[in-house]
C-alpha positions in Angstrom: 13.3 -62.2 23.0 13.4 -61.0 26.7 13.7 -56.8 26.8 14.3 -55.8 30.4 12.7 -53.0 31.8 14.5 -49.5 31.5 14.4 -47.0 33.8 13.4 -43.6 33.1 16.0 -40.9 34.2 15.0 -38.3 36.6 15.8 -35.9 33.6 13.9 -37.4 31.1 10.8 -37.7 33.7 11.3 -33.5 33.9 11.5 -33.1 30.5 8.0 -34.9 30.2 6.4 -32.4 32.9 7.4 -29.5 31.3 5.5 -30.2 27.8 2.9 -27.8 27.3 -0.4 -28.6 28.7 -2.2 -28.7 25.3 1.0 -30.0 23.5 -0.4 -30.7 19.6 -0.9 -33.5 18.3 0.2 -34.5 14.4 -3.7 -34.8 13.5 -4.8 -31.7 15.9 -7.5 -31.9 17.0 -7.5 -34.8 18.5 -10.9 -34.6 20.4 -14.5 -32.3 19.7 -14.0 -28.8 19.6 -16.3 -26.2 21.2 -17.7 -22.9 18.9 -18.2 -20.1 21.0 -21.1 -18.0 20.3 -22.0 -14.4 21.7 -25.5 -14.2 20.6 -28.3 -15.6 20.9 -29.4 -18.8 18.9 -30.9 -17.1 15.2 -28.6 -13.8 15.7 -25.9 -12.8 12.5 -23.0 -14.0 14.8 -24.2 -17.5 15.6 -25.8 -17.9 11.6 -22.1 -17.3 10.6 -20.7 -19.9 13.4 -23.1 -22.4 12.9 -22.2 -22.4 9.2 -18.9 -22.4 9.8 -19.0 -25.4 11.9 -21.4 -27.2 9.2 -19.0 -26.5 6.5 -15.7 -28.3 8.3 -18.5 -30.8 9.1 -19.2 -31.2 5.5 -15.5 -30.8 3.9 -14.0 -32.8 6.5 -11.5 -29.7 7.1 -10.7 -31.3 10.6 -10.6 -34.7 12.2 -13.4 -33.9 14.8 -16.7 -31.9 15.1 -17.8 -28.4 16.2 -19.7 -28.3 19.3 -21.9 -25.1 19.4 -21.7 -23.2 22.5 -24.1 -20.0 23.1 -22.9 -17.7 25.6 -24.4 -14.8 25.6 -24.8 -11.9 27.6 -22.9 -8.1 28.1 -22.8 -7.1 24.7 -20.2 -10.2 23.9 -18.6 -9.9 27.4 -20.0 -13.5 28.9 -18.3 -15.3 25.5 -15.2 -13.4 25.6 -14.4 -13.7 28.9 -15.1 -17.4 28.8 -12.4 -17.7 26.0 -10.3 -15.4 28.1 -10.5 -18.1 30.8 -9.4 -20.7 28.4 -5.9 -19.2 27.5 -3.7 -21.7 25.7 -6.3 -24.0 25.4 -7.1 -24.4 21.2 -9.8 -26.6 22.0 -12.1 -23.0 22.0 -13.0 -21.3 19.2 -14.9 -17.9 19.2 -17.3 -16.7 16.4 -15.6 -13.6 16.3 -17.5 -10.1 15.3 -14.7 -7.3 15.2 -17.2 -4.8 16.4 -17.7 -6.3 19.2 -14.0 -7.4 20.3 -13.1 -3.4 19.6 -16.2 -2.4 21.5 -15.2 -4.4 24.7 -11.5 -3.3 24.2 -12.8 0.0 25.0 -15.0 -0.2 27.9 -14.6 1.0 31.0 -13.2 -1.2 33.6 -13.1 -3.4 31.1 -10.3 -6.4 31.4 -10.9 -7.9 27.8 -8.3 -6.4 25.5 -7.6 -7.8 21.9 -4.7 -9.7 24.0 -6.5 -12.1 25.4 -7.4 -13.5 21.5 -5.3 -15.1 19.6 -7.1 -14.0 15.7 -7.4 -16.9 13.4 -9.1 -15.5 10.2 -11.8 -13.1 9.2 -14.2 -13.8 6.4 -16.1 -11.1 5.3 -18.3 -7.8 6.4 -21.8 -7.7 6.7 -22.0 -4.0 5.5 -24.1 -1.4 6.9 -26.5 0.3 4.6 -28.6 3.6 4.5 -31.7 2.7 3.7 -35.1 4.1 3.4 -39.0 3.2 2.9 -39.4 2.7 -0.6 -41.5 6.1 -1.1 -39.5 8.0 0.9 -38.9 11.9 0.2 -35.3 11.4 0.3 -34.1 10.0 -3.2 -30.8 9.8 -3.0 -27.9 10.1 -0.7 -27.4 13.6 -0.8 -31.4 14.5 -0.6 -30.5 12.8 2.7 -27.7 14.5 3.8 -28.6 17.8 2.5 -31.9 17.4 4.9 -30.0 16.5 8.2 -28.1 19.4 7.5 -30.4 22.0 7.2 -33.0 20.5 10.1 -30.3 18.7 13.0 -31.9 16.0 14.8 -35.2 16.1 13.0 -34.2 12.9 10.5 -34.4 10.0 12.8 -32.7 6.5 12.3 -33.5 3.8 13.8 -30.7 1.1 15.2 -30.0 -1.7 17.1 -28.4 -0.8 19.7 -26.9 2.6 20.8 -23.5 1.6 21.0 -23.5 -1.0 18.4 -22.1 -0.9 14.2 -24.9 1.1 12.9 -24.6 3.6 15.6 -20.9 3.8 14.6 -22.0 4.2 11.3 -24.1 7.3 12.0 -21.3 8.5 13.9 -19.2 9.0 10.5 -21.8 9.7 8.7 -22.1 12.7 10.8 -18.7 13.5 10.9 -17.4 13.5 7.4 -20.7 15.0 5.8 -21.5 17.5 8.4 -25.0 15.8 8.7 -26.8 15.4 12.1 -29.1 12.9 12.4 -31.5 11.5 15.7 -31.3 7.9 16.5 -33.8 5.5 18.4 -33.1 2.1 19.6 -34.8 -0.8 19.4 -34.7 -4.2 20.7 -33.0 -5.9 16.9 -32.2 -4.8 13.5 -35.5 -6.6 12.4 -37.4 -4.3 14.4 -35.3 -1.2 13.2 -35.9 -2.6 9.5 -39.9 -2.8 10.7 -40.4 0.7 12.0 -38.3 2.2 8.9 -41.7 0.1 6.4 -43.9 1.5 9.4 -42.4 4.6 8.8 -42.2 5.1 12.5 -38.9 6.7 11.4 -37.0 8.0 8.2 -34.3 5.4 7.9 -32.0 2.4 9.2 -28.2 2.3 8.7 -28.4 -1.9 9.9 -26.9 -4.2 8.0 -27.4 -4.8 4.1 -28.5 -8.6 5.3 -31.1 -7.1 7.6 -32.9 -4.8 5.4 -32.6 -7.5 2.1 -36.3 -8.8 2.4 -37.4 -5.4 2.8 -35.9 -4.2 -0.5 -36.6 -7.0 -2.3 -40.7 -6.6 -1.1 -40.0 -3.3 -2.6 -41.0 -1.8 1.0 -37.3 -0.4 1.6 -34.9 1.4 -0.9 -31.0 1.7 0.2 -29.5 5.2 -1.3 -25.8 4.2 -0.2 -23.7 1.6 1.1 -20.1 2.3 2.7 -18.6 -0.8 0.8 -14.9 -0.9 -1.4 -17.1 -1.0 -4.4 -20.8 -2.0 -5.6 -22.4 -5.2 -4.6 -23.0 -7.9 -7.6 -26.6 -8.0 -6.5 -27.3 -4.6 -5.8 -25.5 -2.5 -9.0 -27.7 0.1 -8.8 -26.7 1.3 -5.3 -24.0 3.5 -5.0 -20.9 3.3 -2.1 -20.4 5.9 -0.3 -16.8 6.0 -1.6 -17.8 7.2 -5.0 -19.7 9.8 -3.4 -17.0 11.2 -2.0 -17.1 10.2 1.1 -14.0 7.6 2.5 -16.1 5.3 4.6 -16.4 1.6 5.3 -18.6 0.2 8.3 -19.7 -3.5 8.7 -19.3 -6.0 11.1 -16.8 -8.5 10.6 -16.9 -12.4 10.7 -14.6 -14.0 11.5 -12.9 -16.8 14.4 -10.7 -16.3 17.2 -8.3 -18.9 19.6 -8.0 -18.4 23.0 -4.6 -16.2 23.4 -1.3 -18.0 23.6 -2.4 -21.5 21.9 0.3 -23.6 20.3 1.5 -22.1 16.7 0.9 -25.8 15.0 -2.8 -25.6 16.4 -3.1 -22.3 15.1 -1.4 -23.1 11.6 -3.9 -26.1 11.6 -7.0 -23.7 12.2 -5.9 -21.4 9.8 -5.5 -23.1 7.1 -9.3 -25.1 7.7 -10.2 -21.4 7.9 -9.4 -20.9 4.7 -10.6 -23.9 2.8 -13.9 -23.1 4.4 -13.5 -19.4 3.0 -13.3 -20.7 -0.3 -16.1 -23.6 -0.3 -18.9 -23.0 -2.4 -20.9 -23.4 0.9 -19.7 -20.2 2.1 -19.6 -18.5 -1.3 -23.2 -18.9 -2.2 -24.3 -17.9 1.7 -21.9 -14.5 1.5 -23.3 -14.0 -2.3 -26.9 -14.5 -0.8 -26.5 -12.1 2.2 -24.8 -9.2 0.2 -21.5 -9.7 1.9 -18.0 -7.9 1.4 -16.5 -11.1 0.9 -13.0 -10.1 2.3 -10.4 -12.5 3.6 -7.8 -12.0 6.1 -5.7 -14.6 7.6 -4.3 -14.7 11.0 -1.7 -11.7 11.0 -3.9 -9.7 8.8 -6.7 -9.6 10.9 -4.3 -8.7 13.8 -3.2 -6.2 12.0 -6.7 -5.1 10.8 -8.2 -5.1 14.6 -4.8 -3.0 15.9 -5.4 -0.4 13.3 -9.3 0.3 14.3 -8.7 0.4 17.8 -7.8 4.6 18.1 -11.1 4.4 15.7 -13.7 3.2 18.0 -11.8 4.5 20.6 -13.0 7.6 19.4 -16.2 7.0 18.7 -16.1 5.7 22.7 -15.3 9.0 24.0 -17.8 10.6 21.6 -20.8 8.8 23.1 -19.1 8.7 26.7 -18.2 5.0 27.2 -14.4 5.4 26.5 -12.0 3.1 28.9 -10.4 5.5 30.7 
């Protein structure tokens, strides 16, 4: 049968032009998506991307793949202001470290506020640790502690990076024990974790996950860890909590939208987000690399990132690099 041709009101044709850009589809996403990475190919933050992006590969958790983006550069800046760029788009998605997202909140000048994200889920915390070379002087925690007290700047812990989660760590350490330790910087936590066996210095505070091949060559020891409670595979190490001391320091993983994406795109992350979280993929790689294996969905982890912004903030102005 013959239909003839309607035509299409002048309403009906403005209705149609004012659909969002990136309207979503029923089976979002509907083409490749792109993983944003900060670091450096072989860094903690693209490891945890990469995986990421294998495991919704490997559970089918969405309808297309992960292309892997590195974009690194300014201590996360180059990455988060690409995905600032992309705003509303949910074709982006950044392998978020919450250190970094608070750090650049807080820089001078800077223009890269927690607004411009839109939070999608955090996974877990690669936790700091204080750790030592096996034969070290100091046998516990409070050996430590007492030390830095009595001689100031005389214990010397090596870090990353001067303005980076380990120096943060030292920061509270300082604070709440009355401690007052030296730091020197070097290029990685790998070559922190080598001077501390070299004993070019007294002791890290990197990552658990950095110093792990260390202890387990029985080169390192780690007195304390400022975790909610003791790891599985390290029972013998205390947290800094039962020592009386309220602190918890790692960086988190997690993945981030551009700001102001669609809510169905971000339901339809979130919820991949967390079948990933609870694949055996990513339990046996958190289990493996001593992780806090926390999960927060999207509002959580907005609420989590809100609530340690006056915390680094602090910390900002303590070492001089507070926005003003």
């Amino acid at each position: 049968m013959f239909h003839p041709i309607r035509t299409i009101r002048p309403i009906a044709i403005a209705a149609i032009l004012m659909l969002p850009a990136f309207a979503p589809a029923q089976n979002f996403p509907v083409k490749p998506l792109e993983m944003v990475i900060h670091s450096n190919p072989g860094a903690g933050q693209d490891v945890f991307g990469r995986l990421i992006a294998e495991i919704s590969a490997k559970e089918k958790l969405l309808p297309q793949p992960f292309t892997v983006v590195n974009r690194p550069g300014g201590s996360g800046a180059v990455a988060s202001t690409f995905i600032k760029s992309k705003k509303g788009d949910p074709y982006y998605l950044l392998s978020l470290s919450s250190t970094i997202v608070l750090a650049l909140a807080n820089r001078p000048g800077s223009e890269l506020g927690l607004d411009i994200y839109t939070p999608v889920a955090l996974f877990g915390f690669d936790l700091q640790s204080v750790t030592v070379p096996a034969d070290s002087r100091f046998k516990t925690f409070r050996d430590l502690v007492e030390a830095a007290k009595q001689s100031p700047d005389t214990i010397v812990n090596g870090i990353a990076s001067a303005t980076g989660t380990a120096r943060f760590f030292q920061y509270q350490l300082d604070k709440m024990t009355g401690a007052k330790f030296k730091y020197v910087s070097f290029k990685s936590g790998a070559d922190a974790m080598a001077a501390v066996m070299g004993k070019h210095v007294d002791l890290t505070m990197e990552n658990v996950s950095e110093v792990l091949s260390g202890v387990e060559a029985k080169r390192l020891r780690i007195l304390a860890v400022p975790a909610e409670q003791r790891l599985a595979h390290l029972p013998d190490v205390p947290t800094l909590k039962e020592l009386g001391y309220n602190i918890h320091v790692g960086g988190g993983r997690g993945l981030a939208m551009p700001a102001g994406v669609p809510k169905e795109t971000l339901a339809a992350m979130e919820a991949a987000a967390e079948r990933a979280h609870k694949s055996a993929i990513w339990r046996d790689y958190a289990t493996k690399n001593m992780y806090e294996n926390t999960y927060m969905n999207s509002a959580q982890l907005t609420q989590y990132l809100a609530k340690q912004m006056p915390v680094v903030a602090e910390f900002m102005e303590f070492i001089g690099a507070k926005k003003p």
